[in-house]
C-alpha positions in Angstrom: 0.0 0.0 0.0 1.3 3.5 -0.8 2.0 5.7 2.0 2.6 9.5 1.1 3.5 12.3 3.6 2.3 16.0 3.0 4.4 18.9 4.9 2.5 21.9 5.0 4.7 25.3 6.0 1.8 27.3 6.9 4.1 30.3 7.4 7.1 29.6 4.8 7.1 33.1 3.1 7.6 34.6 6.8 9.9 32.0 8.1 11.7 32.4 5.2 12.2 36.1 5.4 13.3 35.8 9.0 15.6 33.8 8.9 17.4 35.3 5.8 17.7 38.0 8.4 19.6 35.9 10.4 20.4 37.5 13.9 18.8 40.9 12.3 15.1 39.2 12.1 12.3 40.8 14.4 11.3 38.8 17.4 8.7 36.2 16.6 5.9 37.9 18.4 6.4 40.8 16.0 3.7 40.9 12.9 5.2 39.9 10.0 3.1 40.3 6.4 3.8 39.7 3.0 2.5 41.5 0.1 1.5 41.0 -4.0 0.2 43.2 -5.9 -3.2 42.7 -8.4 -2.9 45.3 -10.9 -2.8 48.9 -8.6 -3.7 47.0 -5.6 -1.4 45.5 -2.4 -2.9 42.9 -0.9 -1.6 40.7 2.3 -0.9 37.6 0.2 1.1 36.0 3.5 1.4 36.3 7.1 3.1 35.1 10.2 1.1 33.4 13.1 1.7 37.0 15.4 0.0 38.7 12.5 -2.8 36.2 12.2 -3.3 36.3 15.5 -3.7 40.4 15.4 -7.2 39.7 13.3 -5.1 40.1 9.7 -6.2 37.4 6.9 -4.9 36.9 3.6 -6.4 38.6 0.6 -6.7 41.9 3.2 -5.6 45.3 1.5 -1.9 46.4 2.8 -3.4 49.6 4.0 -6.1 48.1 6.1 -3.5 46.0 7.6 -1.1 48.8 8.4 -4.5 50.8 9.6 -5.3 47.6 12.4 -1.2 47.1 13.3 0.5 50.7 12.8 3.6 48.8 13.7 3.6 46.3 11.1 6.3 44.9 8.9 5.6 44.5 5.4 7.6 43.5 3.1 7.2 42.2 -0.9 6.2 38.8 -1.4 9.2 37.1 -3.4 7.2 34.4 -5.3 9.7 32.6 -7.5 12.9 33.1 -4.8 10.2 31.4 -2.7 9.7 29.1 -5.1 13.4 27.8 -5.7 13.8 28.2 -1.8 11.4 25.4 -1.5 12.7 23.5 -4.5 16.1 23.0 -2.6 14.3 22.0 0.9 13.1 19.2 -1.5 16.2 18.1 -2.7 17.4 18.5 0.9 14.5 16.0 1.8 15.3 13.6 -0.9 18.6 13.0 0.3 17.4 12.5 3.3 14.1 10.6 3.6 12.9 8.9 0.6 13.6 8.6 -3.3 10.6 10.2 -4.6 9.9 13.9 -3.1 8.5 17.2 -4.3 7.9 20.3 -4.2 4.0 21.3 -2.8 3.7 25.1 -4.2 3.5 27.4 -2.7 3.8 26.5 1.1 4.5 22.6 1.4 6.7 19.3 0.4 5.3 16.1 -0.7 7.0 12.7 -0.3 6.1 9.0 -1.2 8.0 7.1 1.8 6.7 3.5 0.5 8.8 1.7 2.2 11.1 3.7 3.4 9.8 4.4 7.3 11.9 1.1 9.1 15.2 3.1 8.0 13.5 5.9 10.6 12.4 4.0 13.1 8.6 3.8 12.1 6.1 6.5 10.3 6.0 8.3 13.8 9.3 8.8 14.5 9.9 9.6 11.0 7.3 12.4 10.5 8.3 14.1 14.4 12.3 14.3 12.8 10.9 15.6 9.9 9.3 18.5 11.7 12.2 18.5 14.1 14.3 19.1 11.2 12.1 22.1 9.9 11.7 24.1 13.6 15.8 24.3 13.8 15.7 25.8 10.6 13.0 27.7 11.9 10.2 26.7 9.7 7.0 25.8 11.4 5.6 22.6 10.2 2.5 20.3 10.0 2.8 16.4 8.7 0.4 13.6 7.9 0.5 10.6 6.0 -2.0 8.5 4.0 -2.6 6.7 1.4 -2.6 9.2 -1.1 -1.7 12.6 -2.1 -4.9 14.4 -1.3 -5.3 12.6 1.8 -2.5 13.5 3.2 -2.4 17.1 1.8 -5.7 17.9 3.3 -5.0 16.7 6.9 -1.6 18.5 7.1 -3.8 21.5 6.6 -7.0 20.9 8.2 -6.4 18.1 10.6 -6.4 18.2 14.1 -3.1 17.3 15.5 0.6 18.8 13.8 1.2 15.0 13.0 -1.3 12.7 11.6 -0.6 9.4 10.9 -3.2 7.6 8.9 -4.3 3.9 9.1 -5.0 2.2 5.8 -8.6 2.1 5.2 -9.6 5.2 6.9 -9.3 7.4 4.1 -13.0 7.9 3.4 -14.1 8.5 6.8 -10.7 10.9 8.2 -11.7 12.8 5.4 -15.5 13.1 5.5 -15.7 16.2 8.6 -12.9 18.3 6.5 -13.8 21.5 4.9 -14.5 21.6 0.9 -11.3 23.7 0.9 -8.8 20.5 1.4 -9.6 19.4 -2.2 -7.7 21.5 -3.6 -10.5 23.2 -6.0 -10.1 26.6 -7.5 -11.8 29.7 -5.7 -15.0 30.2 -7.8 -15.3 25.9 -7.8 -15.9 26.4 -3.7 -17.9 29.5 -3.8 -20.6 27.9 -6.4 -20.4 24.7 -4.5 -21.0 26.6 -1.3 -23.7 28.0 -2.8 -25.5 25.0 -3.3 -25.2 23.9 0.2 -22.2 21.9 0.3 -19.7 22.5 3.5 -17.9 19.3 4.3 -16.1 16.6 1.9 -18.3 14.3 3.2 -21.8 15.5 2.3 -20.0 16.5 -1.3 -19.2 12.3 -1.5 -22.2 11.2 -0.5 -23.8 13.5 -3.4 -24.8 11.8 -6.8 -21.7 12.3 -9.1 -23.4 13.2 -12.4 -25.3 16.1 -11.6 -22.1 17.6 -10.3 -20.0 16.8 -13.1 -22.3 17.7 -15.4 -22.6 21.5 -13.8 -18.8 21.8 -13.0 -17.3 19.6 -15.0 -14.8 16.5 -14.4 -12.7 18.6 -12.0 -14.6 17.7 -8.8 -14.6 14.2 -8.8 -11.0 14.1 -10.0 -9.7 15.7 -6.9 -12.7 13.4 -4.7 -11.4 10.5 -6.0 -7.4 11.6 -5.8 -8.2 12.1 -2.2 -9.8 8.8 -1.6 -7.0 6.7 -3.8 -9.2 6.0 -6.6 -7.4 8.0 -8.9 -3.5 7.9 -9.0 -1.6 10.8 -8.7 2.1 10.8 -9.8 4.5 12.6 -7.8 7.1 13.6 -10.0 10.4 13.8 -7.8 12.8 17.0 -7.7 16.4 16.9 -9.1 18.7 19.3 -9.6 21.4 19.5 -12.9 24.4 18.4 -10.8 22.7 14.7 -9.8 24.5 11.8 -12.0 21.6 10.5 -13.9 21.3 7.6 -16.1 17.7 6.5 -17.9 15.8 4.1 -20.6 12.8 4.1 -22.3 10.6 0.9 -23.2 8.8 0.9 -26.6 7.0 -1.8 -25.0 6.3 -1.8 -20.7 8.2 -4.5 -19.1 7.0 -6.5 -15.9 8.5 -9.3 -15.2 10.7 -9.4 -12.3 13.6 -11.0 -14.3 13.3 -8.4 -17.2 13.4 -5.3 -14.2 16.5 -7.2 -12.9 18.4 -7.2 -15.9 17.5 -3.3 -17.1 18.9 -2.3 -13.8 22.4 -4.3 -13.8 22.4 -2.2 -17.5 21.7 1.1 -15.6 23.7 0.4 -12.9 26.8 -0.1 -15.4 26.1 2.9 -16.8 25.7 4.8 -13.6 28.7 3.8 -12.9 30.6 4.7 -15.9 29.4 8.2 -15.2 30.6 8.3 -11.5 33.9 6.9 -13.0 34.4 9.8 -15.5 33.5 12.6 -12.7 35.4 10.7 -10.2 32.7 10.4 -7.6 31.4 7.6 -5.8 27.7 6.9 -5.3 26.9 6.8 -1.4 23.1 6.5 -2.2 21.5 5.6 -5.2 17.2 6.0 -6.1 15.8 3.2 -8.8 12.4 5.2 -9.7 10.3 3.2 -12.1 7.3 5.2 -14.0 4.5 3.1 -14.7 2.5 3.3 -17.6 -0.6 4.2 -15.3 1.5 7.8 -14.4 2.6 5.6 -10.9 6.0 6.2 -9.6 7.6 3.6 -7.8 11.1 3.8 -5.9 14.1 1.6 -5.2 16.8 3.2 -2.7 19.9 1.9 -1.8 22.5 3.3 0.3 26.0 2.4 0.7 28.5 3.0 4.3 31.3 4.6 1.9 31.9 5.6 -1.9 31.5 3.0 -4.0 31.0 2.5 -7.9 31.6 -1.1 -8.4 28.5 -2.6 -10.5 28.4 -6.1 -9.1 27.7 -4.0 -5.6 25.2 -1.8 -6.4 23.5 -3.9 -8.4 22.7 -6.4 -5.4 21.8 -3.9 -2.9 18.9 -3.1 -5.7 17.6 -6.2 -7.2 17.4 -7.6 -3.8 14.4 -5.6 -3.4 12.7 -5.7 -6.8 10.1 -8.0 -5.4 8.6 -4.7 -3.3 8.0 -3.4 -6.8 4.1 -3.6 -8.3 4.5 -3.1 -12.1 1.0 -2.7 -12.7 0.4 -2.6 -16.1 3.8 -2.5 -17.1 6.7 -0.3 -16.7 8.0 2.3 -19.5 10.6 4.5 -17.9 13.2 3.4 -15.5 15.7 6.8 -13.8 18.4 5.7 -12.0 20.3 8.6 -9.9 23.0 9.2 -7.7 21.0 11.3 -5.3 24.1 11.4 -2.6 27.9 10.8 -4.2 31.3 11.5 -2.9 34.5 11.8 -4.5 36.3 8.2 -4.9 39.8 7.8 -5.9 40.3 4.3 -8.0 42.3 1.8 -5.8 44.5 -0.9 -6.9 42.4 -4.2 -7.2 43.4 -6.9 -4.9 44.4 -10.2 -6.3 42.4 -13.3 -5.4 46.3 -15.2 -5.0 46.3 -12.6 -1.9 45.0 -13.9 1.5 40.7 -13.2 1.6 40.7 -13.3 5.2 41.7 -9.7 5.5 38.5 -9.2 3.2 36.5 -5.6 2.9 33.3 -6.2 4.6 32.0 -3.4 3.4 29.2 -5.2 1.1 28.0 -7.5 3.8 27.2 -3.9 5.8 25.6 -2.3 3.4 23.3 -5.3 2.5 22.4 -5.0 6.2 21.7 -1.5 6.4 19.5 -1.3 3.3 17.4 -3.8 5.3 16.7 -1.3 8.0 19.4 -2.5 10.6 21.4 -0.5 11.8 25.7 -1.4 12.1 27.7 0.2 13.5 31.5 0.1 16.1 32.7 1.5 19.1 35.7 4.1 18.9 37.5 6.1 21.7 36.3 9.6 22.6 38.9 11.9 24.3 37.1 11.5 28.0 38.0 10.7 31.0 34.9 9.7 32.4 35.0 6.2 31.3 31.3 6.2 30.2 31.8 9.3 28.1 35.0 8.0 26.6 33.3 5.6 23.9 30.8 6.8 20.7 29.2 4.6 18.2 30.0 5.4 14.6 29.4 4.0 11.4 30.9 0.6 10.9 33.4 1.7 8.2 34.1 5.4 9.5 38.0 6.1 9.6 38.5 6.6 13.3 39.5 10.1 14.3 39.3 9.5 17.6 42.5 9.7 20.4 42.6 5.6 21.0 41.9 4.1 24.4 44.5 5.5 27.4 47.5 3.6 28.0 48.7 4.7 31.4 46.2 2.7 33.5 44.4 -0.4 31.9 40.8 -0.6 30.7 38.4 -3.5 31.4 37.4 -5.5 28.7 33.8 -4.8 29.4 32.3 -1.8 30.6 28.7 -1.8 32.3 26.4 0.8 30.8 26.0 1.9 34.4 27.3 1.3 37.5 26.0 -1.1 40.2 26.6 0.0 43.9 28.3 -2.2 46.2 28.6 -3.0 50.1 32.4 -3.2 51.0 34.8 -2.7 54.0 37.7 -0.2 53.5 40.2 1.8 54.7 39.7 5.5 54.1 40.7 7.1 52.1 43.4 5.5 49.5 42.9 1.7 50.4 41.3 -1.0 48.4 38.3 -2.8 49.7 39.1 -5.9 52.0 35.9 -7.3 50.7 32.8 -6.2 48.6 29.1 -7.6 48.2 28.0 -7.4 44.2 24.6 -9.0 43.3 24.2 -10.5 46.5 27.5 -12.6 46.5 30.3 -11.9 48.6 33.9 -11.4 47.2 37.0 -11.2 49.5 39.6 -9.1 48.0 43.3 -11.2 47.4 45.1 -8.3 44.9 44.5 -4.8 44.6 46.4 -1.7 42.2 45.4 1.6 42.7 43.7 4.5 43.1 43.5 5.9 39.5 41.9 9.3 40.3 39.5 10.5 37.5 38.3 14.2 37.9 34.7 15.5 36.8 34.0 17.3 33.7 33.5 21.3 35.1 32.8 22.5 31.8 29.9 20.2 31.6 28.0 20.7 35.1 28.5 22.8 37.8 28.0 19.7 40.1 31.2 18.0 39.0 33.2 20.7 39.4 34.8 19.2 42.7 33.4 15.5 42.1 36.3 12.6 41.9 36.6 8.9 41.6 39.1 6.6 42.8 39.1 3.5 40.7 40.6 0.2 41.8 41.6 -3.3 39.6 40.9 -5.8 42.2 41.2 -9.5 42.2 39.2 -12.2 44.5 40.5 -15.5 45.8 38.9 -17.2 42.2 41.1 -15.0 40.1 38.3 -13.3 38.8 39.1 -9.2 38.5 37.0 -6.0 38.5 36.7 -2.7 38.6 35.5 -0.8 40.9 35.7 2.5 42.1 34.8 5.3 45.5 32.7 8.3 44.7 34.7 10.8 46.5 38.0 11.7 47.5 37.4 9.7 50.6 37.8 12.4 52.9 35.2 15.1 51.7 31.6 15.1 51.0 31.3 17.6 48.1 33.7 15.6 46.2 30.9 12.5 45.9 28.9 9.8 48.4 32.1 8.0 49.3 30.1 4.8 48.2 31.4 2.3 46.0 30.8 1.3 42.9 31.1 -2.1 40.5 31.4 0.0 36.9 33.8 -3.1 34.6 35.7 -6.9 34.5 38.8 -7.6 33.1 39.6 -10.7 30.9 
């Protein structure tokens, strides 16, 4: 089942302006207003919420507005830098999100995530980081996703909640209470519809379908039954000049799962031929397939470093041709490198080498492009040993300082430490004995204190804080580490309790 997600910017013209402002933008309770002109006159054509919630609409003349707010900012509305502005959020979103995204003029972003909300966690998470994303750019933001286009366009904008995700099925009835105005119909379509009584999508449904078309024409039940997922309605997906493209037409639509597989090893050379020449390699890579019912479908594939070898990419797509629904046949396939990095040809290693020693870097990405997630642990320059570790991506070149080799680390670390009972000699003796999980350890060898000092420039409260930590043995030969809160001798430094925090090999 198709899934789309609508974004609706209610107040991109204004957000925009502000924050081309940068640190010079008004404060955000300050009314903001946009205007056009229509022939000699200036109307408000947008507005921020502050404005709105002064009692200005859209379609208002300037000079009533300035008349209610004397303070008012107006400025001229800049329709086509607007425009491109929200063309490059797209692209921004494609790279991010899902294969298939575009533009929603003049205040809004469409995506078809089919498939592609496991690599976010699930549709919730996905459409909260979406908005997320937005409010630190400082765009305010609405999502919903449906089944379709319309759907999800209209509940972005007149649903209840700022995310609305929803279930299949409940198309007919989610959009049934909505206003006439979330189909998308020209101005004089609702005022003429209006006039014949009709308020809600619902009563406009329920009405007999002839009559209407044959008084407005096919317009209104196109856009009824785009909303409901009737109709299809193709989402052509932004791409800017600079993407590495490759494409093939098909005098006659293809279907077959065998035939798909062996048009996308061809564009998958040829992709990679282009990479080759421009020395880039592709780190993600979006199969779109345009049926000959105007559907768009979507392959994407991502990769955990550069790469341009066919074999490679290849895999990673027709592994997933079987989530493809051909319909009636498919008569353009796009293959693009929506995210590429520059890759400088390596030497080739020779199979008389020693495969041991093998890059695993295939194996990864198959498992990412599943929705896994891989990754390794690498040092962070810390001292507090559970701040000195960070995940990062399974084949990232390690930056980081390595692990500390004047005291020795335990092989395993526990994500957080366990208090234990013990008997000691303050305040720079080992415990005698401790008690860990209920079981009593007596302590045979002991090397220490290491003293590790709080982080001030994190929190105030570890400006004075210490730990002592200890590598201690019991009479089984078994060692840990454990460590005091506390200097031993001062309160404000920590508890003075003990804790179990690793174990050594």
């Amino acid at each position: 089942m198709q899934r789309v997600v609508s974004l609706y910017l209610p107040t991109w013209q204004t957000d925009r302006y502000r924050r081309m402002l940068g640190d010079e933008a008004p404060p955000v309770e300050t009314p903001v207003v946009m205007i056009a002109r229509q022939g000699s006159r200036r109307l408000v054509a947008a507005l921020n919420s502050a404005a709105l919630k002064a009692g200005l609409r859209p379609g208002m003349p300037a000079s009533k507005a300035q008349a209610i707010l004397p303070g008012l900012i107006v400025e001229d509305l800049k329709p086509v830098e607007d425009a491109k502005a929200l063309e490059d959020l797209a692209f921004w979103f494609l790279r991010i999100y899902a294969p298939i995204v575009a533009p929603d003029t003049p205040d809004g972003l469409v995506l078809d995530t089919t498939g592609a909300d496991h690599l976010h966690g699930n549709e919730r998470l996905m459409l909260t980081g979406m908005i997320n994303r937005l409010h630190a750019l400082g765009f305010t933001a609405r999502a919903a996703i449906a089944e379709s286009w319309g759907a999800a366009h209209a509940l972005a904008r007149f649903g209840r909640e700022a995310v609305t995700i929803l279930p299949e099925g409940g198309v007919r009835e989610a959009l049934a209470p909505l206003p006439l105005a979330a189909l998308r119909l020209d101005a004089h379509l609702l005022n003429e519809l209006k006039v014949l009584g009709f308020r809600r999508i619902g009563e406009l449904a329920a009405a007999p379908r002839a009559p209407i078309t044959l008084r407005f024409g096919p317009e209104v039940g196109r856009r009824l039954d785009q909303a409901h997922g009737i109709l299809s309605e193709p989402i052509e997906p932004v791409r800017v000049a600079e993407l590495v493209t490759v494409r093939r037409f098909f005098p006659e639509p293809i279907g077959a799962a065998e035939t798909i597989a062996k048009y996308t090893r061809k564009l998958v050379s040829d992709l990679c031929l282009d990479l080759e020449k421009r020395g880039l390699g592709a780190r993600r890579v979006d199969l779109v397939f345009h049926r000959v019912d105007s559907g768009v479908q979507a392959i994407r594939a991502g990769t955990s470093k550069p790469a341009r070898d066919s074999k490679q990419l290849s895999r990673l797509l027709t592994d997933r041709i079987e989530t493809i629904d051909p319909g009636f046949g498919i008569e353009k396939m796009t293959l693009t490198a929506t995210h590429a990095e520059p890759l400088v040809a390596g030497q080739t290693r020779s199979v008389l080498l020693d495969e041991a020693g093998g890059d695993i870097g295939e194996a990864v990405d198959i498992i990412l492009n599943r929705g896994h997630k891989v990754y390794r642990y690498a040092a962070v320059q810390s001292d507090v040993p559970e701040r000195s570790v960070q995940k990062i991506p399974a084949e990232a070149t390690e930056d980081a300082p390595g692990w500390p080799e004047h005291w020795p680390r335990p092989v395993r670390l526990l994500f957080k430490p366990e208090p234990i009972q013990t008997v000691a000699l303050l305040p720079d003796h080992p415990p005698r004995n401790f008690t860990w999980r209920g079981v009593r350890h007596i302590v045979k060898r002991a090397d220490g204190p290491e003293r590790v000092f709080g982080e001030w420039w994190k929190r105030d409260r570890e400006l004075s804080a210490v730990r002592d930590y200890f590598r201690v043995e019991n009479e089984s030969g078994e060692r840990f580490w454990i460590f005091r809160s506390g200097d031993g001798e001062h309160t404000e430094t920590g508890s003075l309790e003990w804790f179990m925090h690793g174990f050594f090999a």
